[in-house]
C-alpha positions in Angstrom: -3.2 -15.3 2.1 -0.3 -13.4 1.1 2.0 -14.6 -2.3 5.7 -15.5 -0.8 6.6 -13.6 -4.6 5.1 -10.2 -3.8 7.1 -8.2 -1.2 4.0 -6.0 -0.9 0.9 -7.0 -1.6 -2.5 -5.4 -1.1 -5.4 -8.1 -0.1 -9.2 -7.2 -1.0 -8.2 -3.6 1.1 -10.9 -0.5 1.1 -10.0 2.8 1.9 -11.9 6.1 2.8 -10.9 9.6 3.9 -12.9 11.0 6.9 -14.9 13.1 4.5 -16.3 10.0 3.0 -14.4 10.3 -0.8 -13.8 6.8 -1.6 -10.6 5.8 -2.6 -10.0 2.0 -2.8 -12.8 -0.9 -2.4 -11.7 -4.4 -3.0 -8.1 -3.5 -4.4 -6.1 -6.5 -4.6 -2.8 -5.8 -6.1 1.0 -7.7 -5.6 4.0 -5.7 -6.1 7.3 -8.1 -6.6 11.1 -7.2 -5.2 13.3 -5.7 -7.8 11.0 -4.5 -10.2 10.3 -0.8 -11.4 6.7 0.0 -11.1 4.9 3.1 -12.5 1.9 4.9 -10.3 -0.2 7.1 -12.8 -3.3 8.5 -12.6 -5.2 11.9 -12.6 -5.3 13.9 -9.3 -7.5 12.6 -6.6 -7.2 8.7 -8.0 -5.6 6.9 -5.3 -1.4 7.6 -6.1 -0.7 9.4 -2.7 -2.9 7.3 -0.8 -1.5 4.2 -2.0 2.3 4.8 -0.9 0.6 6.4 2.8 -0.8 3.2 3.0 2.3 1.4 2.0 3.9 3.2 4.5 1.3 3.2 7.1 0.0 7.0 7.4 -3.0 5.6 6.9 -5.1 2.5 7.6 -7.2 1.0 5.7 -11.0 0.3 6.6 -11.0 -3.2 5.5 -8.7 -5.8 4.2 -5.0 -6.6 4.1 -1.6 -5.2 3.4 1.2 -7.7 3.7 4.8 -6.7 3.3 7.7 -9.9 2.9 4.6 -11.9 3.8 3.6 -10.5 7.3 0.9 -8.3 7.9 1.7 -4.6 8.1 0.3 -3.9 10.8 2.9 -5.8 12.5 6.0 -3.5 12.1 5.9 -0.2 13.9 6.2 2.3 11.6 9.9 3.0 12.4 10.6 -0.2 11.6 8.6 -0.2 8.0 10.0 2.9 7.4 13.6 1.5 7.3 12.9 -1.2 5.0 11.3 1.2 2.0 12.7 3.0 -0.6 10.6 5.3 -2.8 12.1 7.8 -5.7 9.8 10.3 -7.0 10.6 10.9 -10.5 9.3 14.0 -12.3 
């Protein structure tokens, strides 16, 4: 059940490459509108995978992703894609 407070929020979700490298298992994590987040981590720890999920690149094997309090999976990627904003910063 998503938080009405989190515009994105990852529920329980598990992710693997096709290789088999685990990525996620069980991550539950709730990301609220007009906040500043930093993603850090050494390579290989999740960072890229996270926003391709976010942005649906990739699926994940099991659990949730809720964005404004609806499933993902319910906007077509165009759609998602026009409601996110990501800045790299270096």
């Amino acid at each position: 059940m998503p938080d009405h407070h989190n515009v994105i929020e990852f529920s329980d979700v598990a992710f693997s490459y096709s290789d088999g490298k685990t990525i996620f298992r069980d991550l539950s994590l709730g990301l609220e509108a007009g906040r500043f987040y930093l993603i850090n981590g050494p390579s290989g720890s999740g960072k890229s995978t996270l926003l391709r999920l976010i942005n649906r690149l990739e699926e994940p094997i099991r659990g949730s992703i809720f964005f404004n309090g609806r499933k993902l999976s319910a906007y077509s990627p165009p759609e998602l894609r026009r409601s996110l904003l990501y800045r790299a910063c270096a």
